[in-house]
N, C-alpha and C positions, 0 to 999 in steps of 0.2 A: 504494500500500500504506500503508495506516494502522494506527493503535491507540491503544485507551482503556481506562479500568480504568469499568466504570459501578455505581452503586451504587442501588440500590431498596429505599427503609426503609419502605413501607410495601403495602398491599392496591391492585393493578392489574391488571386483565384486560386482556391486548394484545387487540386485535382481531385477524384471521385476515389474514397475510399474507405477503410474499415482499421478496427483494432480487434484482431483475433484473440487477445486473450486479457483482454481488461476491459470492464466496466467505467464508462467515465461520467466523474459529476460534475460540470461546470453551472460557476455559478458568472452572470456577466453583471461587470463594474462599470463598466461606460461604452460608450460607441456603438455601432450595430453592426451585423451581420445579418448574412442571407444564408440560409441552409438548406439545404437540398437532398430530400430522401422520402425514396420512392415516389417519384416525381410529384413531390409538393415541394413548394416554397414557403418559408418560415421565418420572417424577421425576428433575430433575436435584439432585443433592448435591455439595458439595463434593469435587474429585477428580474430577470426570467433564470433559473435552474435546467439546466438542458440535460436530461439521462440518456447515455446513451450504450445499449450492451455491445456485447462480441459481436460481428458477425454482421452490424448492420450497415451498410454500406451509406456514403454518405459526402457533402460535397460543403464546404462555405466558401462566401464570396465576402471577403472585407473589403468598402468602397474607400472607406477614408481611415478610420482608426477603431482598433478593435481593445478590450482590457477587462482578463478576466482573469478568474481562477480556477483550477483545474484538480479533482481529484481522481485517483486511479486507482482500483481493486483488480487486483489478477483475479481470473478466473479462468483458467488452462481449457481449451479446446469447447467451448463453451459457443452452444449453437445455439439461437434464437427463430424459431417457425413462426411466416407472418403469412397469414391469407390477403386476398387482397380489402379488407379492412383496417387492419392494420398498417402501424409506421415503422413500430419497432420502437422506437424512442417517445420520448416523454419531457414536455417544456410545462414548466409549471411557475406561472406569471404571478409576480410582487406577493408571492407570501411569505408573511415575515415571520411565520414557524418554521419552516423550509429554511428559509437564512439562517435564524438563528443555528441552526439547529446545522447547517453547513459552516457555517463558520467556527464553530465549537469543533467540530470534528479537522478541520483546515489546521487550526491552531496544534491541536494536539499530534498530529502527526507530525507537524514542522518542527513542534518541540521536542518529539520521541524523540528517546534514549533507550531504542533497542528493547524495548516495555512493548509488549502486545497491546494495538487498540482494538478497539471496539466499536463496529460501523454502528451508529444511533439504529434506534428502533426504527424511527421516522422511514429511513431507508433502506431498512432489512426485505422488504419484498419486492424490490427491481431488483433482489438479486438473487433470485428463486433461479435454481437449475430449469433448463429446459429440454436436456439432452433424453430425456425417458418418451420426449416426444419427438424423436425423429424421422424424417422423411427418409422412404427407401433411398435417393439421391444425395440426399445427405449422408446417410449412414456408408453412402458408397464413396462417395468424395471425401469422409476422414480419413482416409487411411493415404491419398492424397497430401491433403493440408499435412497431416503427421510427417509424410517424407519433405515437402515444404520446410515444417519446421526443422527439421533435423539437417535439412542439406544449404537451408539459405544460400552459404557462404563458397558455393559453387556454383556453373550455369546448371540448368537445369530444361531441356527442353523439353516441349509439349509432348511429344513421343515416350520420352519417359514417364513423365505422368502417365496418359492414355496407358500405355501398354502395364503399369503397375495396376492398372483396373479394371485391364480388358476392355479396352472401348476404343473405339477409331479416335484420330485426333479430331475430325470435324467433330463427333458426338460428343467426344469428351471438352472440349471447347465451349458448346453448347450451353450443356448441361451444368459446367461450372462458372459462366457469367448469371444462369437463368439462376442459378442457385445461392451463389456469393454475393455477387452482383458488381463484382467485375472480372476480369480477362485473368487467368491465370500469371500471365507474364505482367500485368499490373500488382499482381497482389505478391507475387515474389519481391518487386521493387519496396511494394508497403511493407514489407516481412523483415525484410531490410534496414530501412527507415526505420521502425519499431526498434532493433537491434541494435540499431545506431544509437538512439537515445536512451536506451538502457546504459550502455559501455558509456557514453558520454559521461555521464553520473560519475564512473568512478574513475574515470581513466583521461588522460590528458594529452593524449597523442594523436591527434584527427589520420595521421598517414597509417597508422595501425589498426584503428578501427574501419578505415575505408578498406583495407585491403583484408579484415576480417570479417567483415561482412557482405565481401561479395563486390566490390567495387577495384574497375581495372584500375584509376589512383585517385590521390586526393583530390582532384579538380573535378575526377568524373561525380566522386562524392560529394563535392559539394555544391554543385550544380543539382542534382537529384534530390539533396538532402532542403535546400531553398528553394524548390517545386513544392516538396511536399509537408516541407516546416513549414513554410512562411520565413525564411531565416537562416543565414549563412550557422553551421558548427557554433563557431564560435561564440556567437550572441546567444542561440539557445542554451550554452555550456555556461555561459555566466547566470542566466534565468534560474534553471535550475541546481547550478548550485549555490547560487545566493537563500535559496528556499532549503 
């Protein structure tokens, strides 16, 4: 369990993407955003708490300055089934139970000292398992994601996936945009990125972690990593570990 307060002063289009295996609680301090999933659009304002689980694909557009705070719950391999009523995600506007009640928990993990905390009640049920309701496509595309997770930091083409699953690349291509909700060769990039920002945290060599996660050097890394941060290595590495 983490947290960071992140700041975006200017014009960034995220690309379309997910967090495989954390749950995130952002709560927004100022500026706006435009969010994007399952084609809706969502103006985020100051005051709003935006939940968002594994697995839900997703897109923001900051026009001018963006300034919030950010918490993170792992939750490993962690799949979310949305019919089409569904968003996935969850924004819950100027309630100031919700803040308080984020804020308290913000604090106390910035201050942990290696002390287990304890997510509030308030937020114990966005984090309810979902994996006992899987779709046969999904149960078929874990094993997929799993080789994903385990081989990141190598290429990985479509072929090999496909054929760990028995499925032509057209079908297997398909079937894991229809299901993820993006392109397998996007979500290796995001698989990546995710990776990055982990080692970031504790480690201080941008040319080590590019080259450990998969990236041919630190230019290509950081070019990819300001696509999908919003933000060169290094200004994200000050953010969070100023937090």
């Amino acid at each position: 369990m983490e947290c960071a307060t992140i700041y975006y002063d200017k014009k960034h289009y995220f690309p379309m993407h997910l967090h495989p295996d954390r749950y995130t609680f952002s709560y927004i301090i100022n500026g706006s955003a435009n969010l994007i999933c399952n084609n809706s659009i969502f103006i985020l304002k100051p005051g709003s708490l935006v939940i968002i689980p594994p697995y839900v694909a997703h897109q923001t557009l900051v026009e001018h300055f963006f300034h919030y705070k950010v918490i993170r719950v792992p939750k490993l391999h962690a799949f979310v089934n949305l019919n089409a009523t569904q968003l996935g995600l969850t924004i819950i506007k100027n309630n100031h139970a919700y803040k308080n009640q984020f804020n308290k928990w913000f604090d106390k993990i910035k201050a942990n000292n290696n002390e287990e905390i304890i997510i509030p009640e308030v937020f114990e049920h966005f984090l309810m398992s979902h994996d006992a309701d899987l779709t046969k496509p999904k149960i078929l595309l874990k094993k997929a994601l799993i080789h994903l997770e385990s081989n990141y930091y190598r290429p990985i083409p479509v072929e090999e996936l496909s054929d760990l699953i028995h499925l032509s690349e057209s079908h297997f291509q398909r079937l894991f945009k229809a299901n993820i909700g993006i392109s397998a060769s996007r979500y290796l990039q995001n698989l990546r990125i995710e990776k990055a920002k982990e080692y970031i945290k504790t480690r201080n060599c941008f040319t080590d972690i590019a080259y450990d996660t998969g990236f041919f050097d630190q230019s290509h890394f950081n070019k990819y990593f300001k696509i999908n941060v919003g933000m060169i290595p290094k200004r994200y590495a000050d953010l969070v570990k100023n937090d």
